[in-house]
N, C-alpha and C positions, 0 to 999 in steps of 0.2 A: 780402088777395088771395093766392092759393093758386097755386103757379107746375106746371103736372105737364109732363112730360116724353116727347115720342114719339120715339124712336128708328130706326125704318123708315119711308122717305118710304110703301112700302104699308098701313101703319096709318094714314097719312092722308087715304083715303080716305071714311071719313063726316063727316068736317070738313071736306071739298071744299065743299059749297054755302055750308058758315057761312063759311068763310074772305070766297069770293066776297062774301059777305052784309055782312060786317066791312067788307072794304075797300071798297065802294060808299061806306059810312056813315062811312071815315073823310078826314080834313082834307086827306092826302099821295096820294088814290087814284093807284095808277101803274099801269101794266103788268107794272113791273119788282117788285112785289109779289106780283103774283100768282100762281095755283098753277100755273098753265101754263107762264109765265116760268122760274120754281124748278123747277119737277120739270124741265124739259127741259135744264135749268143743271147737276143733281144726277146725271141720268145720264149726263152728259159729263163732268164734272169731280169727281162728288163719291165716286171711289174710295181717294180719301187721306185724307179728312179722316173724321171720325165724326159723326153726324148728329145735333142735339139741337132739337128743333122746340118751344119752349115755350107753352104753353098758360097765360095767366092767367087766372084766373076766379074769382068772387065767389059763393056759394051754388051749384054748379057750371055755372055760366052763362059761357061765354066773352066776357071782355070786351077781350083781347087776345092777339096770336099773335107769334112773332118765329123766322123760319126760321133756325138758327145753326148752325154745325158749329166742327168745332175740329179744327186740327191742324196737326203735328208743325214745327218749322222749326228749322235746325239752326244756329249761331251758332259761330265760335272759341269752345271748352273751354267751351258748353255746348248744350243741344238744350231749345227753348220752346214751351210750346202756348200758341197764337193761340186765339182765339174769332172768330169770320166771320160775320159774313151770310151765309145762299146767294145766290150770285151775284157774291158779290165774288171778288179776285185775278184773273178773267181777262182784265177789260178789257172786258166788255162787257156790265155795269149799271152803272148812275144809279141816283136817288135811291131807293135801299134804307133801309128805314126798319120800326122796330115798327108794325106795323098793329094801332092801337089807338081804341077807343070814346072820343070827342070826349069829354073831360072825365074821363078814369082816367088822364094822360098820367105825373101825380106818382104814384099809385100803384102805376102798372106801373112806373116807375123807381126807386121805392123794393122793391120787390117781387126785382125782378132783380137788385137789386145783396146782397140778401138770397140769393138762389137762388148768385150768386159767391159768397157768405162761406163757403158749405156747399161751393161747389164749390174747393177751394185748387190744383185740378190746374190748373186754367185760370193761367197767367203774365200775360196781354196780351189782354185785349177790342180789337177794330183796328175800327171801323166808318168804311167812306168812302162818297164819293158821299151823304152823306144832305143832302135835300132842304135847304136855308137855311130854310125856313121849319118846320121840324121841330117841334112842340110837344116830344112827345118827349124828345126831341135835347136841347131848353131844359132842359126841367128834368132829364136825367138829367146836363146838365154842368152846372149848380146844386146838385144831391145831391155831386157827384163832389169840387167845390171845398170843398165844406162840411165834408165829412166827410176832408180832408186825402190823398187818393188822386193818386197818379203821373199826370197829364195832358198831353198832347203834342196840340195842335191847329192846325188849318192848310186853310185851304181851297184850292179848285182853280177853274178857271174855264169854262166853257161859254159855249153862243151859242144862241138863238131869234129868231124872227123873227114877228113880233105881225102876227097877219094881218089885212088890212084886208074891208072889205066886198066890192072888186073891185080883180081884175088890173091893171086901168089905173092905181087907186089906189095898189097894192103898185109896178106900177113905176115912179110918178113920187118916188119915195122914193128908188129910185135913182139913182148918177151918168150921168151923159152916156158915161161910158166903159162901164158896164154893159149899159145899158140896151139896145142893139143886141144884145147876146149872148144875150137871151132873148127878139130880136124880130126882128131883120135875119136874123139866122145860124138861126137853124131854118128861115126861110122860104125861105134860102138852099141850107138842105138838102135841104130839100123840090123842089126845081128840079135838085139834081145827083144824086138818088137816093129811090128806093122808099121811101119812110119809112114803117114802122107803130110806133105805141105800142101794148104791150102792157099789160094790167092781168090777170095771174095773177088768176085762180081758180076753175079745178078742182086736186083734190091730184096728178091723173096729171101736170099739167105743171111740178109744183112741181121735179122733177129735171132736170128740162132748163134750168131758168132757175137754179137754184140754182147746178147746175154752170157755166152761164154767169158767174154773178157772180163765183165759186170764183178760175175760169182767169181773168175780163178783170183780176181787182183782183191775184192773184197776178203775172200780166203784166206789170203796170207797176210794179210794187214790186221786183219782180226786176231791171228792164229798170234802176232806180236802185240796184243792189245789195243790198236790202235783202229780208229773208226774206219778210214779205209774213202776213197776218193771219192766210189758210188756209193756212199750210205746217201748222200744226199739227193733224190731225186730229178731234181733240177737238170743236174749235170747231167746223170743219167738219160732222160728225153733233149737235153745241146746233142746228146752223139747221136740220138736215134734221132733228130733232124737234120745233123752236119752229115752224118754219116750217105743220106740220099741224096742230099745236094751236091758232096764232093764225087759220089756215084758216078751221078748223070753227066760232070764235067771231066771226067777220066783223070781226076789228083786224087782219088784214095786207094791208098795201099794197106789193107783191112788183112792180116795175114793170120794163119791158126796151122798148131803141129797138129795131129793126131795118132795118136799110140792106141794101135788094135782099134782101131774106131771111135776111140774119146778123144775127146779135144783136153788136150795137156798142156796149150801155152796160146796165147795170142798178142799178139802185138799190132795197135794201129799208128803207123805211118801215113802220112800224106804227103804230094809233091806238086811243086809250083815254081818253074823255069827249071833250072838243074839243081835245085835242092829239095832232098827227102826230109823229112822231120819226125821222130819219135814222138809220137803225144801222150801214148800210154802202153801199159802192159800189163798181161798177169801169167799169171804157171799155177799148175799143180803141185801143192808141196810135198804129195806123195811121191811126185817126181824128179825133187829134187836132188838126187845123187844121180839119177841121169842125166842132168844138165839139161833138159828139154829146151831151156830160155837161152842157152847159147845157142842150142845147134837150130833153133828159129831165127836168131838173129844171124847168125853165118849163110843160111840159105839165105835170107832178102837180102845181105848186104852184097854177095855175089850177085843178086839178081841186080841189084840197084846199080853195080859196077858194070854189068854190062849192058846195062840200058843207058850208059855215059853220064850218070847224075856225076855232078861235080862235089855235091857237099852234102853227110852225113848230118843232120841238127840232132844234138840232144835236146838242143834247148834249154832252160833254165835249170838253174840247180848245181852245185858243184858236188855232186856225189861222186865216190874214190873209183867206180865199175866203169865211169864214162874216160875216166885216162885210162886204163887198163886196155881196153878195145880202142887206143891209139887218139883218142880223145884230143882236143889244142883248146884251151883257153878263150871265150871268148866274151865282152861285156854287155850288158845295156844299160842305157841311161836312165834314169826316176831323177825327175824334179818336181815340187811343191813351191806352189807359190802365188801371192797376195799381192794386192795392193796396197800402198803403204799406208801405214797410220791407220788401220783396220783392223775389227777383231781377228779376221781370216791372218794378219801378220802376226799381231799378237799370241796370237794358237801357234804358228811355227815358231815363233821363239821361246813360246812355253817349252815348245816340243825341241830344239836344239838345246838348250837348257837341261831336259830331262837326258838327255842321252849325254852328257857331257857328266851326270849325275848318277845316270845308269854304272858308269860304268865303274864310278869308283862304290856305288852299292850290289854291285857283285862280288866285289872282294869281303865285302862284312856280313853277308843277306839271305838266307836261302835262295836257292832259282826259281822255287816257288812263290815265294812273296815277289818278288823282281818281275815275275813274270803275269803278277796278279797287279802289280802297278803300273805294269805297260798296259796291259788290258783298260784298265779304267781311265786314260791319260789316251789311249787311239781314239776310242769312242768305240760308237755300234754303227751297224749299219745292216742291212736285212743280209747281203751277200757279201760282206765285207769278210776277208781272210788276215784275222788276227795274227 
C-alpha cells in the first residue's frame, strides 16, 4: 500500500465525490469525517498548522484517506510537532478516525506508520475523539505495542440517547421529576406566550439564527463568568461556513423557540445515517423559569423520533442534564504516541510521570497552582484547548 500526500485542501477537490464514496462504505461513517465537516474546520483553524491529507492506495485505487496536519507547540527548553486530525484541538469533533475500506484496517496502519518512519520531523501523533469501536484504532495500537513505540492512552466519556419508536415511549424512560419538563412546562408555555418552533432552512436565515445561538449561549456563560464558546471568532465563522455546507446536503438541523417574536433558545443539531447530534446550544436567561431549553428540546426530539433517527449524540462531556433526558454512557478513544528512543517519547513520559504526580499534588496544592503547572508542562499551541 502506497501512502501519497496532498498538501492544499484546493487540490482536493477531484477526490471530493470518492472521499464521500469511501466514507458511505466505511464501518465509522460520521459527519465529523467528512469533507464538509474538514474543509469548514481547515478554513477556520487550519492557518497554523500544515496540511497533510494522505491518500492510501493499492494499484492506484484509493483504499483509504486520513485528513492530518501538524503543527508547531512549544514546551519549556523545547518546540514539538504534533501530527492532528483535521478537526481536532478546538473542541468541536468526535469521532475523527482514518476512513478506510472495511478490511485494509491492518494495512493502512502498517503503511502510515511506514510513511512516520520516513517522516522523523513529526515528534507526537495525538489522535482523540476516535470512535471506541475503531477497527483502525485496533490495530494501529496493536502495530504500536508490537513494534515497542511510546504510547499514552486514555479515554473520555459522552452521552446518547437510543431512540425508541415513540415519544410516549422515550418519556416513560424518564423520572417523574423530568417528565413534566418536556410535557407540563411547554404546554405551559404555550398558555403564557406566542410560541413558534422554528426549523431553519433556507441559507438567507442561516445569519439571523446563527447570530441568535452566538449572543443567547455567550449570554449565559458570561452572565457565570466564563468566556463563553463564541468569544472566539474562529469558531464562530467554522458555523457560519459548516452551517451552508451541511444546508445544501440536507444534515442540518439548525432549530430556534420564539416567545412573542424573539428568539429565546436555539439549539444546532445535525444528522448523518440514523444519528442526530447536539453540537451546541444557547437560551435566554430571562427565560429561564420558563424552561424554554427543554420545551426546544422536547419538540426536536419528537421530531427526530418520528423521522426514525435511531440515536440521540450528545456527544462529548459527561455533564449530569444528559442522564437526566435518558442519557447511556458512551467512550472515545485518545492515544499519544512516538517513536521510541525519541524526544516525542521522552515528552510522553515526562507527561505520564506528571499525571502520576498530579495527582498526589492535589491533595497538598491549590487547584490553582495544579492547574498553572499543567498549563506549562502541555505546551501552547495557537488552537490548542488547554
Amino acid at each position: 500500500m502506497q501512502v501519497r500526500v496532498v498538501r492544499s485542501w484546493a487540490d482536493l477537490s477531484p477526490i471530493k465525490d470518492d472521499w464521500a464514496a469511501m466514507l458511505d462504505r466505511s464501518e465509522n461513517a460520521n459527519i465529523f469525517c467528512s469533507y464538509e465537516w474538514m474543509e469548514s474546520w481547515w478554513k477556520a483553524w487550519g492557518e497554523s498548522g500544515h496540511l497533510n491529507v494522505l491518500i492510501f492506495e493499492v494499484g492506484g485505487h484509493m483504499l483509504a484517506l486520513a485528513p492530518v496536519y501538524i503543527e508547531s507547540r512549544k514546551f519549556p527548553g523545547a518546540t514539538l510537532e504534533y501530527l492532528s486530525m483535521v478537526g481536532d484541538n478546538s473542541g468541536d469533533s468526535e469521532n475523527l478516525d482514518f476512513i478506510v475500506t472495511p478490511g485494509y484496517e491492518t494495512q493502512c496502519a502498517e503503511a502510515f506508520l511506514r510513511w512516520l518512519e520516513h517522516n522523523p520531523s513529526v515528534d507526537i501523533c495525538s489522535f482523540k475523539a476516535m470512535p471506541e469501536s475503531s477497527r483502525f484504532g485496533e490495530a494501529l495500537l496493536g502495530l504500536l505495542k508490537q513494534r515497542g513505540w511510546a504510547v499514552e492512552q486514555w479515554t473520555s466519556p459522552g452521552f446518547y440517547i437510543p431512540l425508541p419508536a415513540t415519544f410516549d415511549e422515550y418519556l416513560s424512560r424518564l423520572s417523574s421529576e423530568m417528565r413534566p419538563l418536556l410535557t407540563r412546562y411547554p404546554r405551559r408555555l404555550e398558555k403564557r406566550f406566542t410560541v413558534k418552533y422554528v426549523q431553519v432552512a433556507d441559507e438567507e436565515d442561516l445569519p439571523k439564527y446563527l447570530d441568535a445561538l452566538f449572543s443567547l449561549h455567550q449570554k449565559r456563560w458570561e452572565k457565570a463568568g466564563q468566556p463563553g464558546a463564541f468569544s472566539e471568532q474562529a469558531r464562530r465563522e467554522f458555523y457560519a461556513s459548516l452551517s451552508v455546507a451541511l444546508l445544501r446536503r440536507g444534515w442540518l438541523d439548525l432549530w430556534a423557540a420564539e416567545l412573542n417574536g424573539q428568539i429565546a433558545a436555539v439549539q444546532y443539531c445535525f444528522h448523518f445515517g440514523n444519528i442526530v447530534s447536539l453540537l451546541q446550544e444557547g437560551f435566554d436567561p430571562q427565560f429561564e423559569s420558563e424552561k424554554v431549553g427543554y420545551a426546544l428540546r422536547a419538540k426536536m426530539l419528537q421530531d427526530f423520533i418520528d423521522r426514525k433517527f435511531a440515536k440521540y449524540d450528545f456527544l462529548g462531556g459527561a455533564d449530569a442534564y444528559k442522564e437526566r433526558f435518558g442519557g447511556l454512557p458512551q467512550t472515545y478513544e485518545n492515544i499519544e504516541f512516538a517513536r521510541p528512543w525519541t524526544r516525542g517519547s521522552l515528552h510522553l513520559r515526562v507527561g505520564q510521570i506528571w499525571g502520576t504526580t498530579k495527582r498526589g499534588l492535589k491533595q497538598v496544592l491549590p487547584a490553582s497552582l495544579v492547574v498553572w503547572l499543567q498549563t506549562i508542562l502541555r505546551g501552547t499551541a495557537r488552537h490548542r484547548l488547554l
